[in-house]
N, C-alpha and C positions, 0 to 999 in steps of 0.2 A: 813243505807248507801246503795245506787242502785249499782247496778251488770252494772260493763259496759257490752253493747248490744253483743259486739264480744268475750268477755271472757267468757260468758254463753252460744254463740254459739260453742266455743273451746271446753266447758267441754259437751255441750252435744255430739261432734264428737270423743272426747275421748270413754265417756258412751257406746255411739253404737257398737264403736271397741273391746272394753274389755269386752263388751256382748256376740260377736259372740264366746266365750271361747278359740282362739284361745292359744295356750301355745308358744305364742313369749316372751322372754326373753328380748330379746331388746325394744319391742313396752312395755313392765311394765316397765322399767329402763327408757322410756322416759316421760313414765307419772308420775314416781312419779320425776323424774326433775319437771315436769312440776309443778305438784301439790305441791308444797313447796312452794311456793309464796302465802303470806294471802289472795290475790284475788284470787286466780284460785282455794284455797282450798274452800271459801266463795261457788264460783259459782259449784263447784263438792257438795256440799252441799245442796246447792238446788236441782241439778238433781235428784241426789238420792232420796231427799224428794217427788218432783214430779214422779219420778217415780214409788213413793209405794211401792220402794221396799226393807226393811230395814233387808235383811239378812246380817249374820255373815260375818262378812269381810273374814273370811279364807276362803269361798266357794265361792268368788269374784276374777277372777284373779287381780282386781283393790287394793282389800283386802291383797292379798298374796302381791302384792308389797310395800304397805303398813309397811305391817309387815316385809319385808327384811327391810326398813329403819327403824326398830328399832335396829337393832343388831348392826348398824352403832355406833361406840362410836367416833361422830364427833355432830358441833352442828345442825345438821339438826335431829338429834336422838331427839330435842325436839319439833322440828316444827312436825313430826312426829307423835308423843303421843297428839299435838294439833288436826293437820288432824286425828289422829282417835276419840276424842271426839267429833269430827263435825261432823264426820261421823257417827260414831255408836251412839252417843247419842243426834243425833238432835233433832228425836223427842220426847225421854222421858224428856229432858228439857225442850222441848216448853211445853209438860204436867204439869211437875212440877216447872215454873216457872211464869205460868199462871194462871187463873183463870179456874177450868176444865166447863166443858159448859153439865153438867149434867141434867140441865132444856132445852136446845136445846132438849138433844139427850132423851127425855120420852116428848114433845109435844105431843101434842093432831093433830096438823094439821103441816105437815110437809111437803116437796120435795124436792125431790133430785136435781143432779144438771142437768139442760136440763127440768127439768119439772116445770107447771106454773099450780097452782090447784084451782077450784072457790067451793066456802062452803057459802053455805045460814044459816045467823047464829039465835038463838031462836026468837030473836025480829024481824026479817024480813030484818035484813040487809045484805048486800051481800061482801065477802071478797076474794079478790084474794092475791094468794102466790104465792111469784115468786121463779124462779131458789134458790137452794140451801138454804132452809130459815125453819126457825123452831116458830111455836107460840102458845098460849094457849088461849079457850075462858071460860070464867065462868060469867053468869048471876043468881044474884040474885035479889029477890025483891025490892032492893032500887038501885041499879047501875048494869050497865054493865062495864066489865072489858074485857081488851085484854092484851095479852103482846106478844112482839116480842124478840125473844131468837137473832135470827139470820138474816141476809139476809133483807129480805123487802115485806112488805104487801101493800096493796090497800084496802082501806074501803069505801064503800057507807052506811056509818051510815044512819037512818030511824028519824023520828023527832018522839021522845015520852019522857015522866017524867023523866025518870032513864038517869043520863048522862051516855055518855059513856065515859071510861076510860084506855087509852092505855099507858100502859109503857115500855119503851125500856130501856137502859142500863144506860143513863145520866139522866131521868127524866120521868115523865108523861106527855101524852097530855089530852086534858078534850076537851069534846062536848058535847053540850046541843042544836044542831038543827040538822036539816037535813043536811047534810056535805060529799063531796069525798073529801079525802085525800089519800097520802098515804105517808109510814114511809119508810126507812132505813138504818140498822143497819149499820156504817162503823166504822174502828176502831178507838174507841178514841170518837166518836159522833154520833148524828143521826140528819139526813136531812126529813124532813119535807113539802112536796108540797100539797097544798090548790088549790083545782081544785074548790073546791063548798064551798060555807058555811063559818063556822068561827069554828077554833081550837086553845087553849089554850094553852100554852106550860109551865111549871112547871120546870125546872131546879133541880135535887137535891138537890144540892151543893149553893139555890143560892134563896134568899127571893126574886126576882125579876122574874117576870110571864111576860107574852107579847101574844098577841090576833093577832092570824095569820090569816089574810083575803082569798077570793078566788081570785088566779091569783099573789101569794105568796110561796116562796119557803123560806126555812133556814134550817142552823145547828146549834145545838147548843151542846154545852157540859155539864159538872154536871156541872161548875161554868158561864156559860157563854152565849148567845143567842149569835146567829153572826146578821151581817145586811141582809133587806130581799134582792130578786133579784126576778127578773120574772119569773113564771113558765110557762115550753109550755106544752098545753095539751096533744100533742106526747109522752108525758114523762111516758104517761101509758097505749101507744100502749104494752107493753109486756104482759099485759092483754088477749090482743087478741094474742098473740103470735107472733108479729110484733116488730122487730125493727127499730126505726125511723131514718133518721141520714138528718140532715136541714145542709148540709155545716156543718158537723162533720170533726175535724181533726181525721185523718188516725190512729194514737196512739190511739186516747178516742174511737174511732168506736171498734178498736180491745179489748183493756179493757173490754169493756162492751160486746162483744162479747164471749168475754173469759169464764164469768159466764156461761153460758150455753155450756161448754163443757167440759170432764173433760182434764188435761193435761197442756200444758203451750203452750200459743198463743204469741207471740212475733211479733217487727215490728225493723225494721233499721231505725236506726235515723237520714239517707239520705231521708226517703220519710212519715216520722212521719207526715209532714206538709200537706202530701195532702191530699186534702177533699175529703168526702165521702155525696152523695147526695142522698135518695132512701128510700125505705120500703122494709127489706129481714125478711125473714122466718126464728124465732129463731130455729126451727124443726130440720130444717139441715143446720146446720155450715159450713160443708164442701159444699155445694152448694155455700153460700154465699162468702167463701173467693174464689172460682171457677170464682164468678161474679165480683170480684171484680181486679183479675187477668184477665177475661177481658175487665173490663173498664177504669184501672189504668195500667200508667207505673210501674207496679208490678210483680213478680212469686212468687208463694207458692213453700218454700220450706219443705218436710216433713222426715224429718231425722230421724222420729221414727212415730210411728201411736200419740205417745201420746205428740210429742215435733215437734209442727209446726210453722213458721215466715215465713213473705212476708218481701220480699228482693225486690231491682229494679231489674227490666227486666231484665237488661244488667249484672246482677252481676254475676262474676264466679260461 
């Protein structure tokens, strides 16, 4: 379920305030008002997880408020003990309710997030990794193999004997000619664009293969291929450390800007709709959303170094 825009903006102007540690009594008595509602508790949940910073509630004046509303024997005393399982135990849940990602984090070729890395692999092919991404290469004598843990690669496979053989989370792809492609990982599937050549797609979950041409994009899941859609060759400007944006809505520009920064990028869903037209510099982000607050009825607002959204101009 999505966070409305302004209740994630609410909870990160709470965050900032009960940061500054001051010991107001009344400003904790109104946030935890505030925080008792399942949405506002949702969205103080996120902050905190963005924020990285998962200390003890009692060393939070957010936390101490918290914990006064336990002693409440009313029924907000359960909403309560909810707000702190959200809170204290966001992320050991996401750990232990998911699949832990222990092949990401021991890859052989890896980057952080902001960084875009290129590796000439045995057989003479060329591989780029973009922002945030984890994979592994191993050739031997009869195949080459790749797999993508995380994030998304770029391949200029070489034409030779040994196919090559890339797996991601839903499936494997298979090549047997000279071929650029590239993969990435999203959750739940991986999307697939055919810049060169011909790629295979293999499905887990699913006796049915399908032969992905060049100038061909999909997704597909373990049980499912989706249908194909045009790929533009921009789409692997990140390479070059380029962001493309052809009449990009203002939301998808910022998404995909987002990978390449750490923190949380946000947009108002007053000006979600406007386009964005150009080629900026993934390098530096803050330059770009700089650019883009002066060529858009836009302003960057930055309420924390690590929690920034563009609002309209005109917005309080």
């Amino acid at each position: 379920m999505s966070l409305d825009y302004r209740v994630l903006q609410e909870a990160a102007e709470w965050f900032a305030r009960l940061e500054s540690d001051t010991d107001d009594a009344a400003e904790r008595e109104a946030w935890a008002a505030w925080v008792r509602q399942p949405e506002h508790a949702r969205a103080w949940q996120k902050v905190q997880r963005i924020s990285g910073r998962f200390a003890p509630l009692s060393a939070h004046p957010a936390g101490r408020a918290a914990g006064g509303m336990l002693q409440q024997r009313t029924p907000s005393r359960r909403q309560a003990l909810k707000l702190l399982s959200l809170v204290c135990g966001g992320a050991a849940l996401g750990l232990a309710g998911g699949r832990l990602p222990w092949q990401g984090w021991s890859a052989d070729l890896r980057t952080g997030v902001g960084e875009v890395r290129e590796t000439r692999l045995a057989d003479g092919s060329r591989l780029w990794l973009n922002t945030d991404s984890a994979a592994d290469a191993g050739f031997d004598g009869a195949i080459r193999r790749l797999a993508l843990y995380r994030g998304e690669v770029l391949v200029e496979a070489v034409d030779e004997a040994r196919p090559l053989l890339l797996r991601s989370r839903e499936g494997q792809l298979r090549v047997t000619q000279a071929a650029r492609f590239s993969v990435r990982q999203r959750d739940g599937s991986t999307q697939l664009s055919v810049f060169s050549g011909m790629v295979d797609i293999q499905p887990d979950d699913s006796g049915l293969g399908r032969g992905i041409g060049a100038g061909q994009q999909v997704g597909f899941s373990a049980n499912r291929i989706g249908p194909p859609a045009p790929v533009q060759a921009g789409q692997q400007a990140w390479s070059r450390g380029i962001l493309l944006a052809d009449n990009l809505r203002l939301v998808d520009f910022l998404a995909e800007l987002a990978r390449y920064r750490h923190g949380y990028l946000g947009c108002d869903p007053r000006i979600a709709e406007l386009r964005v037209v150009g080629a900026f510099p993934l390098a530096d982000s803050d330059r770009v959303l700089d650019a883009l607050a002066a060529t858009l009825p836009v302003r960057v607002q930055r309420r924390m170094s690590w929690w920034v959204s563009l609002e309209p101009s005109g917005a309080a």
